[in-house]
Short mmCIF file of the C-alpha atoms (twelve columns), coordinates in Angstrom:
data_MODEL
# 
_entry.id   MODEL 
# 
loop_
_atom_site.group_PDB 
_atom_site.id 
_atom_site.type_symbol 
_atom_site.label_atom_id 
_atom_site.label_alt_id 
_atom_site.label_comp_id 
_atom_site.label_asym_id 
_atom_site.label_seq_id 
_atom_site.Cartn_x 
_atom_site.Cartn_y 
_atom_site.Cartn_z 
_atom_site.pdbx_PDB_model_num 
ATOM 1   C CA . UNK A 1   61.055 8.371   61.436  1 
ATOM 2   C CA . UNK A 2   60.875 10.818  58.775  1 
ATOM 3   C CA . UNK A 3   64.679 10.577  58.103  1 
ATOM 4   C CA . UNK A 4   64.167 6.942   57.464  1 
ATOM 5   C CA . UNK A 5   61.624 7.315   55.558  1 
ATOM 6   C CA . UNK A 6   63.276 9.883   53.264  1 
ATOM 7   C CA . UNK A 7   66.031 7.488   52.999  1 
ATOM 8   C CA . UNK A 8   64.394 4.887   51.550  1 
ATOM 9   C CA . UNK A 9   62.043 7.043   48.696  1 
ATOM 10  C CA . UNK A 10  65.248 8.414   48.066  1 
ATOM 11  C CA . UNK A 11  66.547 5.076   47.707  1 
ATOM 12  C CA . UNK A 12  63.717 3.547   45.918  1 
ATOM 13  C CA . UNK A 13  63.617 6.765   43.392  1 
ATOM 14  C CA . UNK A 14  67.525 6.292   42.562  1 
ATOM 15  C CA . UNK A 15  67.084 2.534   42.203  1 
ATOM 16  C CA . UNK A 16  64.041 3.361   39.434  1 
ATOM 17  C CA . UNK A 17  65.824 6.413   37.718  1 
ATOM 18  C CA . UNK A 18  69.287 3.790   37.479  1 
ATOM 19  C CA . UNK A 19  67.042 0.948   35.845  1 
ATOM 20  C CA . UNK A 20  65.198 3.311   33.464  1 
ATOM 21  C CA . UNK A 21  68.050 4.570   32.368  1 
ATOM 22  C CA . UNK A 22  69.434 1.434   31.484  1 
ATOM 23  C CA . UNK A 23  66.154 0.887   29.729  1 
ATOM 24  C CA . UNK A 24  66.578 3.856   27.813  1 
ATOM 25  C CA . UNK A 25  69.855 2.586   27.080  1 
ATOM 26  C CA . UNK A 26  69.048 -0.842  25.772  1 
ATOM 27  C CA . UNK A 27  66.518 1.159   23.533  1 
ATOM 28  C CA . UNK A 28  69.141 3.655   22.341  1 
ATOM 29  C CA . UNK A 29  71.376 0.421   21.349  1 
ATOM 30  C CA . UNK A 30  68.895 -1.270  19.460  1 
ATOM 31  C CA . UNK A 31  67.757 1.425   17.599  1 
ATOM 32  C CA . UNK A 32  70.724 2.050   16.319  1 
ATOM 33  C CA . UNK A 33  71.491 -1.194  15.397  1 
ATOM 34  C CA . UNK A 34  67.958 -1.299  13.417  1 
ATOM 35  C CA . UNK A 35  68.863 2.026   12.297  1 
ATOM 36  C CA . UNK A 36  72.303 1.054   10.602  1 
ATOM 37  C CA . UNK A 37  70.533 -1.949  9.465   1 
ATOM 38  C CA . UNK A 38  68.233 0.022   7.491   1 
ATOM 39  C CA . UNK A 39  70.677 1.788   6.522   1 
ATOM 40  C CA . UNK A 40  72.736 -0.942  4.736   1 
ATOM 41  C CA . UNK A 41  68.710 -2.328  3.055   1 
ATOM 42  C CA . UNK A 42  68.105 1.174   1.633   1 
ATOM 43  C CA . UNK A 43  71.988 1.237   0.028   1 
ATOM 44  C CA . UNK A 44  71.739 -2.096  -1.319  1 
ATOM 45  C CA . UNK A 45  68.188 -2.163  -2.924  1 
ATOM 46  C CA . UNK A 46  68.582 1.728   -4.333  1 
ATOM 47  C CA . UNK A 47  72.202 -0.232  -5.895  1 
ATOM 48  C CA . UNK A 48  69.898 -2.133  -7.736  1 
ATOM 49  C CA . UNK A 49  71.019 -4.936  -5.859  1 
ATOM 50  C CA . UNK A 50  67.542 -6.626  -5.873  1 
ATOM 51  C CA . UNK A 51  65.935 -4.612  -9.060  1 
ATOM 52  C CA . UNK A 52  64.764 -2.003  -6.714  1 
ATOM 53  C CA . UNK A 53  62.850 0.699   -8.928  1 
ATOM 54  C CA . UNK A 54  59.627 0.245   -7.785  1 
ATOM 55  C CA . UNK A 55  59.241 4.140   -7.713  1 
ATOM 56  C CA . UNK A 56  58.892 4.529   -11.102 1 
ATOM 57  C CA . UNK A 57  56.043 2.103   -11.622 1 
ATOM 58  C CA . UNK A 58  54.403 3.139   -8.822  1 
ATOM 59  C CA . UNK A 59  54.432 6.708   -9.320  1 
ATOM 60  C CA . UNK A 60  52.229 6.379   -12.984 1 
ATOM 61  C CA . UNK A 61  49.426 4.396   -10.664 1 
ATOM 62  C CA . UNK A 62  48.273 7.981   -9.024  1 
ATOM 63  C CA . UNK A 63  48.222 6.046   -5.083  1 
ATOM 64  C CA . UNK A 64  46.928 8.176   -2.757  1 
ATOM 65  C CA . UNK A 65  48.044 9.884   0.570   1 
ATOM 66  C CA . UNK A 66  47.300 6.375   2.363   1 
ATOM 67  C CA . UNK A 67  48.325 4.527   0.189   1 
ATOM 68  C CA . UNK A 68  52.239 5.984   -0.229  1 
ATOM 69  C CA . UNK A 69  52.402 5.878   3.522   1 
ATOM 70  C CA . UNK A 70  51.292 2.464   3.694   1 
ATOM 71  C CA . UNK A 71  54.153 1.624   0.920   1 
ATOM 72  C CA . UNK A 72  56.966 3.791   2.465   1 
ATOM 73  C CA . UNK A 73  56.684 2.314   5.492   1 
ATOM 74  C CA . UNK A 74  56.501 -1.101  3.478   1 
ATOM 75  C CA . UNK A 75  59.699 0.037   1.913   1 
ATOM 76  C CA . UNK A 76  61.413 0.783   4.929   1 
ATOM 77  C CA . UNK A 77  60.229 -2.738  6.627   1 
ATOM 78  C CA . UNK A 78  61.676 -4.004  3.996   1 
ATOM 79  C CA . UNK A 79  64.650 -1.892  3.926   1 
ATOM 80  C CA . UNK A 80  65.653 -3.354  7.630   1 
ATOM 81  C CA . UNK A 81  64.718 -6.994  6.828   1 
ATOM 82  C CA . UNK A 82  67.458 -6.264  4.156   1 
ATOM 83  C CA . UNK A 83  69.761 -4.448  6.598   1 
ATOM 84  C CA . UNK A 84  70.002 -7.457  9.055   1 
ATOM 85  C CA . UNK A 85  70.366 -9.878  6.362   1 
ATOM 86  C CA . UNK A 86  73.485 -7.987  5.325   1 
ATOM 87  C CA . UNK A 87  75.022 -6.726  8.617   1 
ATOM 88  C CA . UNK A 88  75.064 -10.689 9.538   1 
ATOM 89  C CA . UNK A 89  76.852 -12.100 7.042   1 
ATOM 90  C CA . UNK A 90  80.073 -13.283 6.939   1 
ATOM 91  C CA . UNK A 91  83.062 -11.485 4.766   1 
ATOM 92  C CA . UNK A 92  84.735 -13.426 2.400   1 
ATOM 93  C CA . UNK A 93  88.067 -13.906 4.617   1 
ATOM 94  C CA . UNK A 94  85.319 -16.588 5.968   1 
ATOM 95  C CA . UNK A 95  85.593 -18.970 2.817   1 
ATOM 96  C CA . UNK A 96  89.682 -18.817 2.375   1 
ATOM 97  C CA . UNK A 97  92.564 -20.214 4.309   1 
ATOM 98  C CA . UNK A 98  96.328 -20.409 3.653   1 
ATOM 99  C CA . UNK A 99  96.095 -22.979 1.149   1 
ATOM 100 C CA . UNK A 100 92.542 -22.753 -0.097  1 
ATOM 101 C CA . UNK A 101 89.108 -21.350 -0.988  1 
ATOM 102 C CA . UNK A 102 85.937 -23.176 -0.393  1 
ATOM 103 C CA . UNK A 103 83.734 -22.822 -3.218  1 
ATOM 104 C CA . UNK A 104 81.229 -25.132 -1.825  1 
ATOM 105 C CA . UNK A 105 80.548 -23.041 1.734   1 
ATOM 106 C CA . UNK A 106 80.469 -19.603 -0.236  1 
ATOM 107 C CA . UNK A 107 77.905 -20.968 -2.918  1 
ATOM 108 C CA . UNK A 108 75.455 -22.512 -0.382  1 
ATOM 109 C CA . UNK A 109 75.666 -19.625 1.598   1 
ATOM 110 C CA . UNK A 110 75.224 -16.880 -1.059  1 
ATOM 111 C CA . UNK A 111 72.374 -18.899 -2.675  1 
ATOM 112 C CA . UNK A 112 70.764 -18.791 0.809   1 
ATOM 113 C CA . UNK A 113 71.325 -14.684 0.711   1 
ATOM 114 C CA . UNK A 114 69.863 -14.917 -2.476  1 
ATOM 115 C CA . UNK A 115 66.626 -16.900 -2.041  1 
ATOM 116 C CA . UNK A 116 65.940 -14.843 1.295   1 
ATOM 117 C CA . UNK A 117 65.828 -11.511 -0.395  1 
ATOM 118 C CA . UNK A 118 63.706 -12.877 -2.900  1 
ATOM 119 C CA . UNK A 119 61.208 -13.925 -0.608  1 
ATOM 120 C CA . UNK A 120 61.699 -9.806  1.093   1 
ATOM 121 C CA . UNK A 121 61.288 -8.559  -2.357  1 
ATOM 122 C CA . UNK A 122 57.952 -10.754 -3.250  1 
ATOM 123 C CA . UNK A 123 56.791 -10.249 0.176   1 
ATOM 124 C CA . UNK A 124 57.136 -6.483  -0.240  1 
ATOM 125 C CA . UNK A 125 55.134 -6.443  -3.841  1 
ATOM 126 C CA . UNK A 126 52.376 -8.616  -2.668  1 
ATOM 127 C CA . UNK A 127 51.962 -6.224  -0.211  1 
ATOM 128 C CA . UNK A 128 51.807 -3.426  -2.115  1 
ATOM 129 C CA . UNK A 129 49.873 -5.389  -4.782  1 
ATOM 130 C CA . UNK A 130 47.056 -5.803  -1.673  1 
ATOM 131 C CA . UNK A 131 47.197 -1.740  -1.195  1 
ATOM 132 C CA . UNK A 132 45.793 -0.898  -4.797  1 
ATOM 133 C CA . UNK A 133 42.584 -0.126  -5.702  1 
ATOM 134 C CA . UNK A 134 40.817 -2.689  -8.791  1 
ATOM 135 C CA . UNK A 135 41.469 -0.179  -11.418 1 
ATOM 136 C CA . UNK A 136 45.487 0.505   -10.429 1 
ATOM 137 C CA . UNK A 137 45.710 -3.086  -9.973  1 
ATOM 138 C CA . UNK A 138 44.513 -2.983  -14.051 1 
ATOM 139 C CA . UNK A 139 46.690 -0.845  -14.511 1 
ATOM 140 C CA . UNK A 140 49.528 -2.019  -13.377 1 
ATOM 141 C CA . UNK A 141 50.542 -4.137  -16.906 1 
ATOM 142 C CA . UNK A 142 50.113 -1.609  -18.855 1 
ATOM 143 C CA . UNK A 143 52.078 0.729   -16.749 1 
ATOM 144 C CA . UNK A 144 55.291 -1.966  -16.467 1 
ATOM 145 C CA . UNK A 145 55.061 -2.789  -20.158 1 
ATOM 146 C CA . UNK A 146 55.390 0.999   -20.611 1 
ATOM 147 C CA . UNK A 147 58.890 1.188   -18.357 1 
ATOM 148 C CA . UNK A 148 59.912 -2.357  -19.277 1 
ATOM 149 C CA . UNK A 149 59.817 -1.314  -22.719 1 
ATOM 150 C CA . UNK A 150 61.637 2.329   -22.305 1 
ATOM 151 C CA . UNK A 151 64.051 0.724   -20.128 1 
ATOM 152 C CA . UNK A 152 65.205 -1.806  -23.473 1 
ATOM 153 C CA . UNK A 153 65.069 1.651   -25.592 1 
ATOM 154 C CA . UNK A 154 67.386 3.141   -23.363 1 
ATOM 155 C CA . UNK A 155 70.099 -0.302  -22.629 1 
ATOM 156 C CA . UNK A 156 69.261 -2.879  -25.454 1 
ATOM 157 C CA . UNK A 157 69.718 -0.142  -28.570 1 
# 
């Protein structure tokens, strides 16, 4: 009786261990996919891809604690939303053939790319626009007119 019954806990506990480890495996997977997602976000925005210099802007605001938590872990959000849309698209070999190049397929879907990370990007500054205080949000024209206009001192001489 006792041999059977240590059979089947044993059973039952090797059964469990098996399916949490596959659990833990699933996990593992998708983390990493997220993870290399993010990775790819973070490379293109910091490229400038999608005008990414929020930093600087930002920084002249004086946010607090909260508040630069709450917008790095905006960033990063964003970051991965940027990540996936990148790690799913298609390389170019996708538009050409032997004999030809479809201009029409590649337009639509980079325009699609396009107006997807502009809705990221103005999700991501409304946001942060919610996060201020009144007087940053004052601020914050004053501040961008200030970078907008050392930015065309620095590239528009």
């Amino acid at each position: 009786m006792k041999k059977g019954l240590f059979i089947i806990i044993a059973a039952s506990l090797l059964t469990m261990s098996s399916a949490f480890a596959r659990h833990q495996m699933d996990n593992l997977v998708k983390h990493e996919q997220s993870e290399h997602a993010f990775k790819i976000g973070k490379k293109m925005y910091k490229n400038d891809f999608m005008g990414g210099h929020d930093g600087k802007f930002l920084k002249e605001l004086d946010l607090s604690l909260e508040q630069k938590q709450q917008i790095k872990l905006l960033k990063q959000e964003m970051f991965l939303k940027i990540g996936v849309i990148f790690e799913n698209t298609s390389g170019l070999k996708t538009y050409f053939n032997e004999n030809s190049f479809n201009k029409e397929a590649f337009l639509k879907d980079k325009k699609e790319i396009n107006d997807t990370l502009i809705d990221i990007r103005a999700d991501y500054l409304d946001k942060i626009y919610n996060i201020l205080t009144d007087v940053q949000k004052g601020r914050i024209y004053e501040v961008l007119d200030k970078t907008t206009n050392k930015w065309k001192r620095k590239y528009l001489r």
